[in-house]
ROLUM-147480 format. One record per residue (C-alpha): x, y, z; residue in one letter; residue number from 0. Coordinates in steps of 0.1 Angstrom, whole numbers, padded with zeros to 4 digits. Layout:
N
c1 X c2 Y c3 Z residu A num NUM;
...
END
This chain:
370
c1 0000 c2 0000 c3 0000 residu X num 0;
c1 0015 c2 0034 c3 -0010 residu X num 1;
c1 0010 c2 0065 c3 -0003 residu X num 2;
c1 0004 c2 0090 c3 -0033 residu X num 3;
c1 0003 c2 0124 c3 -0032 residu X num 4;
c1 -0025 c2 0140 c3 -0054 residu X num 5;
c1 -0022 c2 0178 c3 -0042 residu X num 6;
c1 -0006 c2 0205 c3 -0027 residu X num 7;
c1 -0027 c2 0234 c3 -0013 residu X num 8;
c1 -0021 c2 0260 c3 0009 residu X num 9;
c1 -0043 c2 0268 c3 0043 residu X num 10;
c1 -0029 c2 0303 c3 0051 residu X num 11;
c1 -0006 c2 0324 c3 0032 residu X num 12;
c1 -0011 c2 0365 c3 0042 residu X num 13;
c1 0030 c2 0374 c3 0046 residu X num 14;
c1 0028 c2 0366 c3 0080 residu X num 15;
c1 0054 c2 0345 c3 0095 residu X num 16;
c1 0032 c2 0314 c3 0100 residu X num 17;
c1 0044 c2 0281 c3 0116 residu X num 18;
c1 0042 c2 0250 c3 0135 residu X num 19;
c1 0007 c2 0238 c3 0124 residu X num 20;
c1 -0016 c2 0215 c3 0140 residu X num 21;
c1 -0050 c2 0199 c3 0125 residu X num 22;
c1 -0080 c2 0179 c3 0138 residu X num 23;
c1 -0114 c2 0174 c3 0132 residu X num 24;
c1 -0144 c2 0188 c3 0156 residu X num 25;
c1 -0174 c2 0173 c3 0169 residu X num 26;
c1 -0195 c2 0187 c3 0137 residu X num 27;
c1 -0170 c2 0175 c3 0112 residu X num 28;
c1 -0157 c2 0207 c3 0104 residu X num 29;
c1 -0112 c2 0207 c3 0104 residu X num 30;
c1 -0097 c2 0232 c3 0126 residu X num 31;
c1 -0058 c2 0241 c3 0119 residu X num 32;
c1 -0042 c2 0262 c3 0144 residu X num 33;
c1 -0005 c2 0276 c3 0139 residu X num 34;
c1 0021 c2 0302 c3 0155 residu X num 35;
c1 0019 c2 0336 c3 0136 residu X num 36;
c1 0044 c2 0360 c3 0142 residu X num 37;
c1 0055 c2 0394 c3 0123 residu X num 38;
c1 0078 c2 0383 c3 0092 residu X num 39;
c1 0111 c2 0396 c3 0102 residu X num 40;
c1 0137 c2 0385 c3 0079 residu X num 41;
c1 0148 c2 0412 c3 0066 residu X num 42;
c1 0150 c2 0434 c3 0095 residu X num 43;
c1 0167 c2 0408 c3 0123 residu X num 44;
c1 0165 c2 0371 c3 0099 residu X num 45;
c1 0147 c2 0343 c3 0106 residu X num 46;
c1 0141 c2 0334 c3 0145 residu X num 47;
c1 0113 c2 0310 c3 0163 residu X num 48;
c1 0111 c2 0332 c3 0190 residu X num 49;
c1 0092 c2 0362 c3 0188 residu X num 50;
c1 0078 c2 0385 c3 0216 residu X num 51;
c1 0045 c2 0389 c3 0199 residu X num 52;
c1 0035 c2 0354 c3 0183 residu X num 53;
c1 -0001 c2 0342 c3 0191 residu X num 54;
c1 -0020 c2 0314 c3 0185 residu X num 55;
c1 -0042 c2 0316 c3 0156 residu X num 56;
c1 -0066 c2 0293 c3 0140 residu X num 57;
c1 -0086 c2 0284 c3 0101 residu X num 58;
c1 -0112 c2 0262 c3 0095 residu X num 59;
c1 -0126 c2 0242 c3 0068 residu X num 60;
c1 -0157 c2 0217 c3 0056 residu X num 61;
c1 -0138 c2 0195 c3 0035 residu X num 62;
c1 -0100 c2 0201 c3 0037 residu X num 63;
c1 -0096 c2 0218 c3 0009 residu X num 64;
c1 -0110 c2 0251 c3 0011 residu X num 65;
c1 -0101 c2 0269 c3 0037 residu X num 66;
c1 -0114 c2 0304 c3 0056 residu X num 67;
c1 -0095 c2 0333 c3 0043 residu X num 68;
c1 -0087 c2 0348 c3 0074 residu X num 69;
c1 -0074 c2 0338 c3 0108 residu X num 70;
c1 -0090 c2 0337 c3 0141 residu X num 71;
c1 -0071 c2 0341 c3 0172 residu X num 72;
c1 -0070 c2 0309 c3 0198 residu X num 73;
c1 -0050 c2 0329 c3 0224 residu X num 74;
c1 -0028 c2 0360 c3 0225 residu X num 75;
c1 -0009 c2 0372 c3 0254 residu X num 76;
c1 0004 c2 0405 c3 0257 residu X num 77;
c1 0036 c2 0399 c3 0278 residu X num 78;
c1 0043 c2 0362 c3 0264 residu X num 79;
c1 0048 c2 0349 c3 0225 residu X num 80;
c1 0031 c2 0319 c3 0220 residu X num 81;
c1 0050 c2 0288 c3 0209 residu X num 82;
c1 0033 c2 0252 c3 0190 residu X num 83;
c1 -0002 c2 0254 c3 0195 residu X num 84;
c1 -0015 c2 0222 c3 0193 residu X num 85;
c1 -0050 c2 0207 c3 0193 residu X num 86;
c1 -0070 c2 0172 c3 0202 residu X num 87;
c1 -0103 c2 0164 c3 0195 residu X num 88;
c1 -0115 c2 0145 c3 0232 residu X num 89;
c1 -0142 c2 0120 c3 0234 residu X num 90;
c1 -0171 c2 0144 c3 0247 residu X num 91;
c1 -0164 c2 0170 c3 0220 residu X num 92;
c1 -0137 c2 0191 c3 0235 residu X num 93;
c1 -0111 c2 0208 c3 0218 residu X num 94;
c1 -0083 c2 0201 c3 0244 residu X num 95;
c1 -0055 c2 0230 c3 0231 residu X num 96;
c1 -0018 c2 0232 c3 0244 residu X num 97;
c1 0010 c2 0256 c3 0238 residu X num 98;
c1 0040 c2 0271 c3 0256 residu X num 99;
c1 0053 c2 0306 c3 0261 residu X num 100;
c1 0083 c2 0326 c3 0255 residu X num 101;
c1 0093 c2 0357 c3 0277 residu X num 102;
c1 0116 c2 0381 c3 0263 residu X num 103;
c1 0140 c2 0409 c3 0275 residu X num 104;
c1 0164 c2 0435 c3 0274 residu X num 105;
c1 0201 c2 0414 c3 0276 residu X num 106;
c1 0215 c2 0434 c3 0299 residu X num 107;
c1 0181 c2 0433 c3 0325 residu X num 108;
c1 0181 c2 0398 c3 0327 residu X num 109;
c1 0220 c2 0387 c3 0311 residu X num 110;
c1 0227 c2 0372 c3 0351 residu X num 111;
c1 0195 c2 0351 c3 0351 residu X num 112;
c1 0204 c2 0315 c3 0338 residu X num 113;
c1 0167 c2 0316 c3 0330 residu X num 114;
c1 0170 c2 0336 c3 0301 residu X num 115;
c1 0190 c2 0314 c3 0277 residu X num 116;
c1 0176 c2 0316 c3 0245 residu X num 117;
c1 0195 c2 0345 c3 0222 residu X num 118;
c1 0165 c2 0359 c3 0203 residu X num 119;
c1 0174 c2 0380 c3 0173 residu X num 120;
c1 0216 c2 0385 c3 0186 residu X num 121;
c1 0197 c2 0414 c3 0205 residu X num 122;
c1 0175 c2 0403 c3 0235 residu X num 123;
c1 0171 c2 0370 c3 0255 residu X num 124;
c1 0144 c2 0345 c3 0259 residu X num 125;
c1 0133 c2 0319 c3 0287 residu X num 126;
c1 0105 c2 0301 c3 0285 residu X num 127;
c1 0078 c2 0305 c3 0309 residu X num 128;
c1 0060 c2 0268 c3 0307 residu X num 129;
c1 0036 c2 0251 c3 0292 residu X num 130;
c1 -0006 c2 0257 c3 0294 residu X num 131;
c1 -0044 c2 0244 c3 0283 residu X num 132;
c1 -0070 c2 0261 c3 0271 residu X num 133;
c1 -0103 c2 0241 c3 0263 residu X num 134;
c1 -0133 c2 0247 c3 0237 residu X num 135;
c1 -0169 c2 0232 c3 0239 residu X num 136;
c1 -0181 c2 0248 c3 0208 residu X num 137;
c1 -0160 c2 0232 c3 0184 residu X num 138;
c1 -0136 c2 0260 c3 0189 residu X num 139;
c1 -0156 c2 0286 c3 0187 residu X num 140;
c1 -0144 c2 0298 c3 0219 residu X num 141;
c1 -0119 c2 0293 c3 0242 residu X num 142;
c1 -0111 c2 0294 c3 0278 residu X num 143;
c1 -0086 c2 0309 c3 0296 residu X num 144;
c1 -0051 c2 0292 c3 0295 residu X num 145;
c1 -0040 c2 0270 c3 0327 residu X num 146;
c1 -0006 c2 0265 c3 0334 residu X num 147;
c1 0006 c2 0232 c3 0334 residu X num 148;
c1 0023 c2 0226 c3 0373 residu X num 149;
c1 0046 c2 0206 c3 0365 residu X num 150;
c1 0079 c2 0231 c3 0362 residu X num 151;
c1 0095 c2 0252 c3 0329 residu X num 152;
c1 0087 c2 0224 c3 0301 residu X num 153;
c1 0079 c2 0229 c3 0268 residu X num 154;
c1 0052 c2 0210 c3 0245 residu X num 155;
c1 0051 c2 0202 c3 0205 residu X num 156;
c1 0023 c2 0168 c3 0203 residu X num 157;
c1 -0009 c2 0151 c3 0204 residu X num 158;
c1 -0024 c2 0140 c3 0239 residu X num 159;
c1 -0038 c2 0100 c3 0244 residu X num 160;
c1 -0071 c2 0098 c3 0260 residu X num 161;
c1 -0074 c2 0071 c3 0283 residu X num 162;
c1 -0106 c2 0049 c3 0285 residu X num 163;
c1 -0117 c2 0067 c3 0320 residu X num 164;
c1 -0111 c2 0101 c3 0301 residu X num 165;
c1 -0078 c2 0110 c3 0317 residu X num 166;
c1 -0052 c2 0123 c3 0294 residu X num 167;
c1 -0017 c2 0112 c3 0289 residu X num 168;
c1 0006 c2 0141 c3 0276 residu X num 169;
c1 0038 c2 0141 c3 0265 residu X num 170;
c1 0063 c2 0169 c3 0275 residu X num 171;
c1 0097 c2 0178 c3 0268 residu X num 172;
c1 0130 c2 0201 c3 0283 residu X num 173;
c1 0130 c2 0196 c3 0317 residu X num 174;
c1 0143 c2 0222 c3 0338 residu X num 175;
c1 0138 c2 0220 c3 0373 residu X num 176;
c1 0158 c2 0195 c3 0391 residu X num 177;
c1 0183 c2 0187 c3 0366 residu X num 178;
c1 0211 c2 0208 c3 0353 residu X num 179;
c1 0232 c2 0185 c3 0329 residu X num 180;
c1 0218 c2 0203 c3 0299 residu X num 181;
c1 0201 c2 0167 c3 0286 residu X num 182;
c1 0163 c2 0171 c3 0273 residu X num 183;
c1 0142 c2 0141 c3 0285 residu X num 184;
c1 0109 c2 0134 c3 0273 residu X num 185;
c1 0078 c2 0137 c3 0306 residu X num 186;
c1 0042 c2 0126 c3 0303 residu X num 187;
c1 0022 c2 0144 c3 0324 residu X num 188;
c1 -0014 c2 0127 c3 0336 residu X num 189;
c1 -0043 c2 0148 c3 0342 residu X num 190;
c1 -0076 c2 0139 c3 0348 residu X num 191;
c1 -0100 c2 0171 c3 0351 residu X num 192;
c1 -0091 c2 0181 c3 0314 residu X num 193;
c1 -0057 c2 0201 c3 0322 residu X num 194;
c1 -0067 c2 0215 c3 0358 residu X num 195;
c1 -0046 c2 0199 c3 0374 residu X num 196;
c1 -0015 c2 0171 c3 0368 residu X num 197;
c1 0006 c2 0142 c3 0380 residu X num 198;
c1 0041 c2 0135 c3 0371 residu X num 199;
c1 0034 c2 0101 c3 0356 residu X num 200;
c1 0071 c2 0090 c3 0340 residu X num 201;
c1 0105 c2 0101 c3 0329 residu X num 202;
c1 0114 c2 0086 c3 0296 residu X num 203;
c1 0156 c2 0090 c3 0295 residu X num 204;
c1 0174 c2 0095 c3 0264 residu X num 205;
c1 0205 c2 0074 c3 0263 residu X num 206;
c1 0242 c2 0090 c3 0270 residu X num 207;
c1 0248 c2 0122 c3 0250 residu X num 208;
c1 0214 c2 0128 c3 0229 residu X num 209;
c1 0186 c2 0147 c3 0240 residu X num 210;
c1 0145 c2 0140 c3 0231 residu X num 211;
c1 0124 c2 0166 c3 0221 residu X num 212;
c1 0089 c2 0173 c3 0209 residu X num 213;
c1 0076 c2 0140 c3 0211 residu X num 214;
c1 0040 c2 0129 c3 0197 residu X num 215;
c1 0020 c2 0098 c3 0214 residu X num 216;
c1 0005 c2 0070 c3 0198 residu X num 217;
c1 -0019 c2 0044 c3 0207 residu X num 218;
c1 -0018 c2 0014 c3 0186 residu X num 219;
c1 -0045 c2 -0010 c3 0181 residu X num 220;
c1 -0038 c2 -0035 c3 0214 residu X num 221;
c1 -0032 c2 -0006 c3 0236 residu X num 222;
c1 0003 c2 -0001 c3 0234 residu X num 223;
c1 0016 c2 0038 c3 0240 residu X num 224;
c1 0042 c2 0044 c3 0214 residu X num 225;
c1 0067 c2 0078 c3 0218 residu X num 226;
c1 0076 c2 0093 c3 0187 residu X num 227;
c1 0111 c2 0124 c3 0189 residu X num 228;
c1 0130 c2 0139 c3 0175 residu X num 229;
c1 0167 c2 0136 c3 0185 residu X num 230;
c1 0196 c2 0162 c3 0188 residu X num 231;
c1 0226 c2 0140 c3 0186 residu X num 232;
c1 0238 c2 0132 c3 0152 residu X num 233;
c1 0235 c2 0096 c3 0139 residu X num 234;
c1 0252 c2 0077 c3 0106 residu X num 235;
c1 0226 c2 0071 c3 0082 residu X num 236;
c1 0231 c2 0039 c3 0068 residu X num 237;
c1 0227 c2 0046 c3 0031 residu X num 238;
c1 0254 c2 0069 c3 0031 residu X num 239;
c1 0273 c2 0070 c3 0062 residu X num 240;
c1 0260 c2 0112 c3 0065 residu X num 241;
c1 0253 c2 0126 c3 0095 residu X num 242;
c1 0217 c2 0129 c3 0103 residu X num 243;
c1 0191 c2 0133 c3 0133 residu X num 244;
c1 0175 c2 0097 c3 0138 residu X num 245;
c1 0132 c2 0095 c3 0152 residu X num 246;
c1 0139 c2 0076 c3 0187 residu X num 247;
c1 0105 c2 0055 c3 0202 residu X num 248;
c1 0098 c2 0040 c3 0229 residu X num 249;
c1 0071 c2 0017 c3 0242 residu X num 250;
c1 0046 c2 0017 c3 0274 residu X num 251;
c1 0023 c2 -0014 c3 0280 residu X num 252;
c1 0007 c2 0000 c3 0313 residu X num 253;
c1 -0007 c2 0032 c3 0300 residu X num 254;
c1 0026 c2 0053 c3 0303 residu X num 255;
c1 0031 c2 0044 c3 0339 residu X num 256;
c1 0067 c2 0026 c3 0323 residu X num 257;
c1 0084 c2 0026 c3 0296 residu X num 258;
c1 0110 c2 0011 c3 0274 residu X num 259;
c1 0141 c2 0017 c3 0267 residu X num 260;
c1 0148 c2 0046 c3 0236 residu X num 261;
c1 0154 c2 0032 c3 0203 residu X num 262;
c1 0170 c2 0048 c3 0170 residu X num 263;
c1 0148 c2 0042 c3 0135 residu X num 264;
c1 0156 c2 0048 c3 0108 residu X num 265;
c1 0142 c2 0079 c3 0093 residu X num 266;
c1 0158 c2 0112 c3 0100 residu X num 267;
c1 0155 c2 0150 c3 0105 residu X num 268;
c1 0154 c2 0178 c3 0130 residu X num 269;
c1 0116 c2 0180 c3 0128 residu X num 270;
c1 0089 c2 0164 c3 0145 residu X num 271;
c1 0074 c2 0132 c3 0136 residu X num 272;
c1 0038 c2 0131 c3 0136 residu X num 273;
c1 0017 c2 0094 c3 0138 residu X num 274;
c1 -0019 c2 0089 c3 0127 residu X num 275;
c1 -0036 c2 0063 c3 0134 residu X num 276;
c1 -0057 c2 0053 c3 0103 residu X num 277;
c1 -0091 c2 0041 c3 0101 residu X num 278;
c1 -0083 c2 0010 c3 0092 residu X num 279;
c1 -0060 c2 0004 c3 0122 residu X num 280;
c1 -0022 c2 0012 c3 0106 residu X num 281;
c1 -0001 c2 0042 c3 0115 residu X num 282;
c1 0008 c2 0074 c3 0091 residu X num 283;
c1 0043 c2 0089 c3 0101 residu X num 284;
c1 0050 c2 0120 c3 0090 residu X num 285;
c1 0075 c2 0146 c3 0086 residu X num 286;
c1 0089 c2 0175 c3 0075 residu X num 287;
c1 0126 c2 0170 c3 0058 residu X num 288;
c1 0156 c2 0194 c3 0068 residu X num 289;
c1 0180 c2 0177 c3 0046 residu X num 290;
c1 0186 c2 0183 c3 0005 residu X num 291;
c1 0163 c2 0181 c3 -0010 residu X num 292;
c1 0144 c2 0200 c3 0014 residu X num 293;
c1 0105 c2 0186 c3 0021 residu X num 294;
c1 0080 c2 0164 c3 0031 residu X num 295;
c1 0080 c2 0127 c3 0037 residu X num 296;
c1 0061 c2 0100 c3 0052 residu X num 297;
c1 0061 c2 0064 c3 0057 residu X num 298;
c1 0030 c2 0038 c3 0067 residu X num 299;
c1 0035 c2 0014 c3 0095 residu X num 300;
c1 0017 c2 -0015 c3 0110 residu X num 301;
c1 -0006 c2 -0005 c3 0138 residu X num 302;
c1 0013 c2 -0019 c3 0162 residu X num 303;
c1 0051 c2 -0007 c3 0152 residu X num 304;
c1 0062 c2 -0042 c3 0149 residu X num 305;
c1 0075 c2 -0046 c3 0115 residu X num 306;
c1 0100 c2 -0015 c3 0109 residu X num 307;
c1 0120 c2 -0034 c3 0083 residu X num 308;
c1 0085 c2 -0034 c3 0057 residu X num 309;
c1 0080 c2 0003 c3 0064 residu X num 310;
c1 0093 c2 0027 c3 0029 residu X num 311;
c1 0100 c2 0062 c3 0031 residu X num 312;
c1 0080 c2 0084 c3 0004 residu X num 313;
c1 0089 c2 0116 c3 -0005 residu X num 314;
c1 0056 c2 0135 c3 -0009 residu X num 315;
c1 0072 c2 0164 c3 -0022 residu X num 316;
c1 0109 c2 0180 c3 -0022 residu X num 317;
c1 0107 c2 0218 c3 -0039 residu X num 318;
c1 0115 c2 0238 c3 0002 residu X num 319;
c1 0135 c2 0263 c3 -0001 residu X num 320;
c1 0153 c2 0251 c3 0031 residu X num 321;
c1 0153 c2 0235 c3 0063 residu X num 322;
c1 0130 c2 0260 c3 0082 residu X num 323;
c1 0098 c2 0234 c3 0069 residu X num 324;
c1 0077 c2 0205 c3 0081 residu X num 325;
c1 0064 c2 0202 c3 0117 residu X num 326;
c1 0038 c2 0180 c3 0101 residu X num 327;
c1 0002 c2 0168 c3 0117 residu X num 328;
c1 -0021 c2 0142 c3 0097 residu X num 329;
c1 -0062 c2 0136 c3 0090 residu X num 330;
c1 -0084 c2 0113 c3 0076 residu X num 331;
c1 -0108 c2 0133 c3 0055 residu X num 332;
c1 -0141 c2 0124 c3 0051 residu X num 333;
c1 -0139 c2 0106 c3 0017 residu X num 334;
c1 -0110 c2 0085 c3 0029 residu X num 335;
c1 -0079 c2 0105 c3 0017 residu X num 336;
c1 -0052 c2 0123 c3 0041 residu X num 337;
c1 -0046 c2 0156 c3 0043 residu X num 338;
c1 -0009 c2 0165 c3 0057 residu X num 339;
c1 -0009 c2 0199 c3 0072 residu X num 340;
c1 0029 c2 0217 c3 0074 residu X num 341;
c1 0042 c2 0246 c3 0071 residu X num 342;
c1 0064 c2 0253 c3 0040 residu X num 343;
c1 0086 c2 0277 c3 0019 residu X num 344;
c1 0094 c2 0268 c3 -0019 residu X num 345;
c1 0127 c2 0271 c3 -0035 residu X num 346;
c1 0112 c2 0302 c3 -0055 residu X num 347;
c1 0101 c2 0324 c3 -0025 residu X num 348;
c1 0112 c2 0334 c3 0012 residu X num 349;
c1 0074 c2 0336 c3 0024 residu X num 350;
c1 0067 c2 0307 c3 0055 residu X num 351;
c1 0030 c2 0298 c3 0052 residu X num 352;
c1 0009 c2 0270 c3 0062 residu X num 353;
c1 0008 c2 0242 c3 0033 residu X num 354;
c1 -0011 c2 0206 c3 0028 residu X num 355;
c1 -0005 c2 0174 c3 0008 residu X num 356;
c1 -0036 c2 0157 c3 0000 residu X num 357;
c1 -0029 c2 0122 c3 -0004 residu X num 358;
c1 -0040 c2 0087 c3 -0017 residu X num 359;
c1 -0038 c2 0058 c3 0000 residu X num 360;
c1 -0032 c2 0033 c3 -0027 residu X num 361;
c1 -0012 c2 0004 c3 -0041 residu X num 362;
c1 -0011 c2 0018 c3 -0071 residu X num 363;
c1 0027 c2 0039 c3 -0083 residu X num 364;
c1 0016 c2 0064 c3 -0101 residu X num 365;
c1 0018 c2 0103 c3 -0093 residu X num 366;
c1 -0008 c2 0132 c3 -0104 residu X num 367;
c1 0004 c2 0163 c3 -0079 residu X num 368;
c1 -0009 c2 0194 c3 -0093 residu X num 369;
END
């Protein structure tokens, strides 16, 4: 079974700096893609993913194809920039929204706090400030107000697992209370009162040397919880002995209370890797490819992750202009396709807006991208 692409769209394109999409489907069938959008400041300071005045924005569509032509705002904070909003669609119809902030400041109000370590345009210095939940009962009509997350100065880029009694499993990153040897572990937060309030519920340790970050959960078929990062230590790639950034899983069979040891795969790239599970029970990994040629790729597993060796990579396209692409999230639409939301610049322009890949699901090798 392949996986053909059939079109590239885009979702938001208005000159605004727009990033680090997320997509999901609401309670009246409608897709709702929420994004980062920041001024576009290339050519005053270059290209930074830190920005004082980023906010969480938000489009919607029937079908997947057409899209609103303007963006509504999920939350905006006056003293914070808004980093990776992400959204799940919960049992009972919630939208269940995370995100993390930035704080910025003058370097030489704040160059003795160890806080502030983040370099934000080679002029002022960042810290982040943790990670919060907003919810939405209209089908994100509205929104609440953000809560913070209690669980110290961590960061968030993924999807959250409902449990069967409605809890929710979520999977955090950059730890920063407690330990100072620099190393990024992955922690899953439990809460069960819809991001009120939380419980530590495991540490997932990288091995010696490599950091995790921005993981995505999956749940496959049997139950299994599956942990999908990135990596920041560089890895051979087999086919050519280059240096690359390798996906690392790992495996919980008691609903993320434990969980195995980290394990190298091998797909690469300093993006995260987004899974899907299908309607028909197999995963759809994506993501966004900071290598040449610059783009998209994907690869389908079995629902359970078992058989690695079967899995192809696909590129679904390759025309970015660079490596500041991909941060890809996946769903079915209603007349069976996929519908890969990233966010993208082509070889021929310097513009970052928020792209799609409509795809085919077929074992058929032909390609008709328009």
């Amino acid at each position: 079974m392949g996986i053909i692409p059939v079109q590239h769209i885009v979702i938001c394109k208005d000159g605004q700096y727009n990033s680090f999409p997320n997509i999901v489907v609401n309670k009246e069938g409608a897709f709702v893609a929420a994004f980062r959008q920041a001024p576009d400041r290339q050519d005053t300071y270059g290209l930074q993913h830190v920005d004082p005045s980023s906010k969480a924005v938000y489009v919607t569509s029937s079908d997947g194809e057409t899209w609103s032509p303007e963006t509504k705002v999920l939350y905006d904070d006056f003293l914070y920039g808004v980093q990776d909003p992400c959204l799940n669609a919960l049992s009972d119809g919630t939208l269940f929204a995370t995100c993390f902030m930035w704080k910025v400041a003058e370097r030489e109000d704040v160059q003795d706090d160890p806080d502030y370590d983040y370099r934000v345009y080679d002029k002022w210095l960042g810290k982040r400030v943790g990670s919060y939940t907003l919810r939405s009962k209209d089908g994100g009509i509205s929104w609440d107000r953000p809560i913070p997350v209690g669980l110290g100065r961590l960061s968030i880029r993924g999807n959250v697992v409902e449990s069967a009694d409605g809890s929710l499993l979520v999977p955090f990153y950059n730890e920063s209370d407690g330990t100072q040897d620099g190393v990024s572990r992955v922690i899953i937060g439990l809460t069960t009162d819809r991001g009120m309030t939380w419980t530590r519920r495991a540490v997932i340790e990288p091995e010696q040397g490599y950091g995790l970050f921005e993981p995505n959960l999956y749940r496959t078929p049997s139950g299994k919880l599956v942990m999908f990062a990135r990596c920041h230590k560089r890895s051979p790639r087999p086919e050519d002995g280059s240096e690359a950034y390798p996906l690392v899983t790992a495996e919980s069979f008691d609903d993320g209370l434990t969980w195995s040891a980290p394990i190298r795969r091998p797909y690469y790239s300093p993006s995260p890797f987004h899974p899907l599970r299908l309607r028909d029970g197999r995963l759809l990994l994506t993501y966004g490819y900071r290598f040449k040629p610059y783009g998209i790729r994907a690869v389908l597993l079995d629902g359970e992750c078992e058989r690695w060796p079967e899995a192809t990579e696909t590129n679904l396209r390759e025309d970015g202009h660079g490596g500041d692409i991909g941060y890809t999230s996946t769903v079915e639409l209603h007349d069976g396709r996929v519908l890969i939301v990233y966010y993208y610049s082509r070889q021929d322009e310097r513009v970052r807006y928020i792209a799609g890949t409509i795809c085919e699901l077929t074992k058929e090798r032909r390609m008709t991208v328009s």
